[in-house]
N, C-alpha and C positions, 0 to 999 in steps of 0.2 A: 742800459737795462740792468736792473738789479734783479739777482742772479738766486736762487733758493735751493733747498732741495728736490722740489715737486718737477724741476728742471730735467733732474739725474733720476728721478725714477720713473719718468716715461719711459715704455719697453719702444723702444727702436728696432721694426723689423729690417733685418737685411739683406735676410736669405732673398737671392734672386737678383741681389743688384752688382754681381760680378765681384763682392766683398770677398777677400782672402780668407780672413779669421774664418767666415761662415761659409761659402761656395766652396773654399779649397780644403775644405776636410775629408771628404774622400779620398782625395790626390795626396795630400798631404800624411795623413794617414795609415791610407789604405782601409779603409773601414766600410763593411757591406751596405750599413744604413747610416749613411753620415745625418741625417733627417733627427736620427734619433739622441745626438753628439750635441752634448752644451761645450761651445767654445771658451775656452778661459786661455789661449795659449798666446798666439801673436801678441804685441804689447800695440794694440789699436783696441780704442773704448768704443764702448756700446753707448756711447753718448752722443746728444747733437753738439756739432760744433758750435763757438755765441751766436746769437740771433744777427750781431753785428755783420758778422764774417759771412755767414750765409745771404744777407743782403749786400755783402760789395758782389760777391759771386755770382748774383743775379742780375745785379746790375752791369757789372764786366759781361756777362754771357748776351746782354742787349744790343751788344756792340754790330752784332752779327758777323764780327770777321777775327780771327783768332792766330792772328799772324807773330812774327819777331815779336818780342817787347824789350825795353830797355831798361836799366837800374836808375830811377829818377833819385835826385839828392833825399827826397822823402823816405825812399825805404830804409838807407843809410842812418837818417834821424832817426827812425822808430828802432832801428839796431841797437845804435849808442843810446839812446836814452832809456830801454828796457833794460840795456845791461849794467847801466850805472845805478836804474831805480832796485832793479830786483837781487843784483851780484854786486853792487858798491865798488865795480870795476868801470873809469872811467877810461873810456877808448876810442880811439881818432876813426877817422871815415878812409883813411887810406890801408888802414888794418885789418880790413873787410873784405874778403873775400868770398864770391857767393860760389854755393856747390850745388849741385845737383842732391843731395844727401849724406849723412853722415860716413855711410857705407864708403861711398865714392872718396872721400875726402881723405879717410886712412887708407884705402888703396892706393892713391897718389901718391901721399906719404910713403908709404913701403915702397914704390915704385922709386921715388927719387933719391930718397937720403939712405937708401942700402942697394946694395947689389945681391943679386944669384948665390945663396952659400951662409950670405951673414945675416946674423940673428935679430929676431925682434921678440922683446920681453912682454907677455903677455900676466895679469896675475888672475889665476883661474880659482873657482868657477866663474868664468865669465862671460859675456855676449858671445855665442859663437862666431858670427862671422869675424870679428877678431883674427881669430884660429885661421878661418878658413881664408882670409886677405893674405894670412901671412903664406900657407901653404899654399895659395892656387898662383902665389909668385914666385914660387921655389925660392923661399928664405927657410932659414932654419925657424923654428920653434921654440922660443927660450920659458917652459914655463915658471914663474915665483908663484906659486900656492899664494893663496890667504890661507888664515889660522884660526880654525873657530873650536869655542871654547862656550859650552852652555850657551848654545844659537846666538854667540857674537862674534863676528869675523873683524879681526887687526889683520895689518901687513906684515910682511915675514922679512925686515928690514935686515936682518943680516943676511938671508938666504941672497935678498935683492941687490947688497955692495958685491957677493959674489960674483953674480951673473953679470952687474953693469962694470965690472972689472975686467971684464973678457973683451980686448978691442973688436972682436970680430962683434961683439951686440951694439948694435950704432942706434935703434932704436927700441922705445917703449911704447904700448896701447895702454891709457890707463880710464877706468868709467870708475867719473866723478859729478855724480853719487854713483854706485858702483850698482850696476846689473848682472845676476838675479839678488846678490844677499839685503840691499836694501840700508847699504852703510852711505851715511854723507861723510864723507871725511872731514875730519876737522883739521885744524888751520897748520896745527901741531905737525898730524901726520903728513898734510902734502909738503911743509918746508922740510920736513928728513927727507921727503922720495926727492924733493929738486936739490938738497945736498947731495944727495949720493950720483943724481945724473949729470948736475953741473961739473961735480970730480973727475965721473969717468966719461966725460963728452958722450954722454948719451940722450938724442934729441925725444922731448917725451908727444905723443899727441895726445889729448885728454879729453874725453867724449862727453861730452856735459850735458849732454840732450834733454837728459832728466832733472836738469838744475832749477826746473821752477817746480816741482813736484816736490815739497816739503813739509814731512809731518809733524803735527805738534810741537811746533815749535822753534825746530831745529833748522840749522841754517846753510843753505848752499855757500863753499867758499872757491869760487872760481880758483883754476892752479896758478895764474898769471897775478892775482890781486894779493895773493899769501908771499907773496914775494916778486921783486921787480926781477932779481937775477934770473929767476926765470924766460923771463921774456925774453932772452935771447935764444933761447932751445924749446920755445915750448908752440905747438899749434894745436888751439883750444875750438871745438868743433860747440855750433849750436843749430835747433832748429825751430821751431813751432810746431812741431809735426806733432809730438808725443801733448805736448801741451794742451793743444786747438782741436786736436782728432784731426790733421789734414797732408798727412804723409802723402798721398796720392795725389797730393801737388806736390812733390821732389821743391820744396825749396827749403834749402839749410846756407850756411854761411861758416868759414872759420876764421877765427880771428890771430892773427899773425903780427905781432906788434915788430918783431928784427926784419929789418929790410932787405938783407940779405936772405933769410930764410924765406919771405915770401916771395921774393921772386923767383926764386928756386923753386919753389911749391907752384909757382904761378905756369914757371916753364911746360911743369907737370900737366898743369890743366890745361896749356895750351895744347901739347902734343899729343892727349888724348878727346879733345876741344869738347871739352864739358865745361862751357862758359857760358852756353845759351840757358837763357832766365823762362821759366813756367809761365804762361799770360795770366794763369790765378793768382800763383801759387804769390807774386809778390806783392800785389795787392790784398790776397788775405793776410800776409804777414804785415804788412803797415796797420790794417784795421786791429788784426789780434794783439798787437803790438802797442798801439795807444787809444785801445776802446775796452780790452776785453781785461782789466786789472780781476774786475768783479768776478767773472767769470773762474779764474783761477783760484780766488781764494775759498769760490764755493766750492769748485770742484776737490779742493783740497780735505776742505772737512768733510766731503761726502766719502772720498776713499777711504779718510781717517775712520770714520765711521765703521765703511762694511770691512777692516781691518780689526776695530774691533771686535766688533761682533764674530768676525770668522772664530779671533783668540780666542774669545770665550765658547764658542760653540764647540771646540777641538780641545779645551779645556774642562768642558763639563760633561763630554760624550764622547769623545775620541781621541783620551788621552797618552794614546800609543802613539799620536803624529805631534809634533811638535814643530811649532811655529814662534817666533818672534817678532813683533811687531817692526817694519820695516821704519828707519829713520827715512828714508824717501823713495822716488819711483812708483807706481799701481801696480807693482809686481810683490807677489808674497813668495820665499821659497822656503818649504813644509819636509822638514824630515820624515820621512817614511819608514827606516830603519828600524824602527820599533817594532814594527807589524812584524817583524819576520823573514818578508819575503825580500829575494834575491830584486837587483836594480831589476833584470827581466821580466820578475814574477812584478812589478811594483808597476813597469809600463803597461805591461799587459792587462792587468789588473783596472787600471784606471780607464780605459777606455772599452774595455769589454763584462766589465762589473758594475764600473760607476758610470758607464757615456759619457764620459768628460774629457774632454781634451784641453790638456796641459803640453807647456814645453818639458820634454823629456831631460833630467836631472846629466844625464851621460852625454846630451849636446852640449854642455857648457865645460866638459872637460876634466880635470882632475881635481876632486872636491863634488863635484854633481853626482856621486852614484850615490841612490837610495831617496834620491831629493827629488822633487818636482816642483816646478814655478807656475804660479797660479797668477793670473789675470784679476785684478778686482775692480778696475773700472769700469763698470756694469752695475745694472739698476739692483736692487737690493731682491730684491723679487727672483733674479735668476742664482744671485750667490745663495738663497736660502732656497733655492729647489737643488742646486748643484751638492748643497752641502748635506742634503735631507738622501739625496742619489747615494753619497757616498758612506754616509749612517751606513747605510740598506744592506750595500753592496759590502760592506768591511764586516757587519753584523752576521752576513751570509756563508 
C-alpha cells in the first residue's frame, strides 16, 4: 500500500477505547474535566497503524483461540533484515533476544550487571523511567547532564570519563536518538562514549526505539555498528512499538552480539520468566517489518511537517517559547523559560490555561526545568487547535 498524507490526517477517535494518552488523563493528571485536555504527552500517535498490520491482526484474531505462541525463524528474519536495511548493522539470529519491552529490558540490565549500592550513568534530561529502573532497584543514580547551548544539546564527555572512572558505576542507560531533546548522535559522538566505557569497563544499554524516526535527512547510527569494540559491552534495545503505533502488543527485542553478555542477560530473563512472546505482537512485527517500509517514510515527512509548522507558528506568534527542530523521535522539547514563569507556574499553566497535556519538563530530571515535551504525532488539525489554545491562554 502506498502510503500519503491524507493517511495521518484522519482524526482517529480514541476516547473510550481504554487508550492511556486519552482515557488516562484524569488519573494521570488529576484534572476535573479531562474531556476538555488535548493529549500531546505519552510518546503513542494519534495515528492508524499500516493497513498491512491491521489486516495480519485480523486475521490472527480469526484464529478464535489465543493461546502460547512461539518465535518461528520468520520473525528473526524480519529482525535482521530491518536492521541491516534501515541501520546498515548486520546481525546474526542467535543475537536476538525477545523482551517484553524496552522498559523490561533495562530493568534486567540493572538487575544483572550491578548490585544494591552501585551506580548506573544516566545522561539527563532524559526518558524518565531510566531514573526510575535505576532507583526502584536501589542502585545509586549517576547523573552526566547533556549541554545545551542555543536549543542544541552535545554530551558532557569529560563530566562522563569522570563518572565512568568510579569502579563502583558498572553501568550506562544511553537513548540513541536521545529522548526528549530530539539529538541523533553521530557516529563521532557514540565511538567517544564507547572509548570512555570500554576504558573504565562500563557495560552501556542503548535504547534505540526511536532509530527509525529520522528527520530530514539525518541518520540513525546504531552504538554497535560505530564500532565492533563495542559489542562486547554493549545491549542495544529495539522495538516496533514507537514506529507501527503498536506498544500494546509488548513486543521489543535486544540485540546482544558477546555471548557471554547475553547469557547473562538471558539468566536475567529467565529468573524473572519474561520470555513468553504476545500472540499479535510477533506477527505484527514480521508484517511491519517487511510490508510497512512506505509507511514509515510517510509518516516521517508528516511529523517533519507539523515540526515545521509548530517552528514557525512559535516563531511568528510565540516568540518567548523556543523550540528546535528535533533531528529525530515525534517528540519536540519547547523552552518555556522565557515566559517568565517558575517550572510550577509553566505546569500549571499548560494544563489549566492551554488544556494541554504535555510531559512535565522536571520528569526528565536535571536539564527538564522550564521545558515541556510535546507529542507531534497527530493529525495536523489537532497541533493547530492545540497551538491556537496556547496563543489564547499565554495571550491571557
Amino acid at each position: 500500500m502506498s502510503y500519503t498524507g491524507e493517511y495521518f490526517d484522519e482524526y482517529l477517535d480514541r476516547r473510550g477505547t481504554n487508550c492511556f494518552k486519552w482515557d488516562g488523563i484524569g488519573e494521570k493528571f488529576g484534572v476535573k474535566h479531562p474531556e476538555e485536555i488535548i493529549p500531546m504527552w505519552i510518546a503513542d500517535m494519534d495515528f492508524r497503524s499500516p493497513r498491512e498490520v491491521i489486516d495480519t491482526i485480523v486475521e490472527r484474531a480469526q484464529t478464535q483461540a489465543y493461546g502460547y505462541t512461539i518465535k518461528k525463524q520468520e520473525f528473526f528474519d524480519a529482525i535482521i533484515q530491518w536492521v541491516d536495511r534501515h541501520y546498515h548493522w548486520q546481525i546474526e539470529k542467535d543475537w536476538i533476544v525477545f523482551t517484553p519491552g524496552v522498559i523490561p529490558g533495562f530493568y534486567m540490565a540493572i538487575q544483572q550487571f550491578t548490585k544494591p549500592g552501585e551506580g548506573v550513568i544516566v545522561q539527563t534530561p532524559v526518558y524518565y523511567p531510566f531514573m526510575e529502573g535505576v532507583e526502584n532497584n536501589d542502585r545509586k543514580l549517576v547523573l552526566n547532564p547533556l549541554v545545551e547551548k542555543d536549543g542544541y544539546w552535545t554530551m558532557d564527555f569529560e563530566d562522563l570519563e569522570r563518572k565512568a572512572q568510579d569502579p563502583a558505576n558498572k553501568l550506562m542507560i544511553i537513548s540513541n536518538p536521545h529522548n526528549p531533546v530530539g539529538r541523533a548522535w553521530t557516529a563521532a559522538e557514540l565511538e567517544k562514549l564507547v572509548d570512555i566505557c570500554e576504558r573504565n569497563h562500563v557495560i552501556v544499554v542503548s535504547d534505540e526505539i526511536h532509530a527509525d524516526l529520522m528527520m530530514d535527512g539525518h541518520e540513525h547510527h546504531a552504538l554497535c555498528a560505530v564500532s565492533e569494540r563495542a559489542r562486547k559491552f554493549t545491549i542495544t534495545q529495539y522495538a516496533p512499538s514507537k514506529t507501527f503505533n503498536l506498544a500494546g502488543l509488548q513486543t521489543s527485542y535486544a540485540v546482544i552480539p558477546d555471548p557471554e553478555l547475553r547469557e547473562a542477560f538471558v539468566r536475567q530473563q529467565t529468573a524473572n520468566r519474561l520470555g513468553a512472546m504476545n500472540w499479535f505482537g510477533a506477527a505484527a512485527l514480521v508484517t511491519a517489518y517487511t510490508k510497512c517500509d512506505d509507511y514509515v517514510t510517510a509518516l516521517c515527512d508528516y511529523v517533519s511537517a507539523n515540526m515545521d509548522y509548530m517552528v514557525q507558528f512559535l516563531k511568528e506568534r510565540l516568540p518567548e517559547l523556543k523550540m528546535t527542530k528535533p533531528e529525530a523521535t515525534y517528540m519536540v522539547w519547547v523552552d518555556f523559560r522565557g515566559t517568565g514563569m517558575s517550572t510550577e507556574e509553566i505546569e500549571k499553566f499548560i494544563l489549566e490555561k492551554a488544556h494541554i497535556a504535555t510531559d512535565m519538563g522536571n520528569w526528565f530530571r536535571d536539564g527538564g526545568e522550564g521545558y515541556l515535551r510535546f507529542n507531534l504525532a497527530c493529525p495536523r488539525s489537532i497541533l493547530e487547535k492545540a497551538l491556537l489554545q496556547l496563543e489564547k491562554a499565554l495571550r491571557a
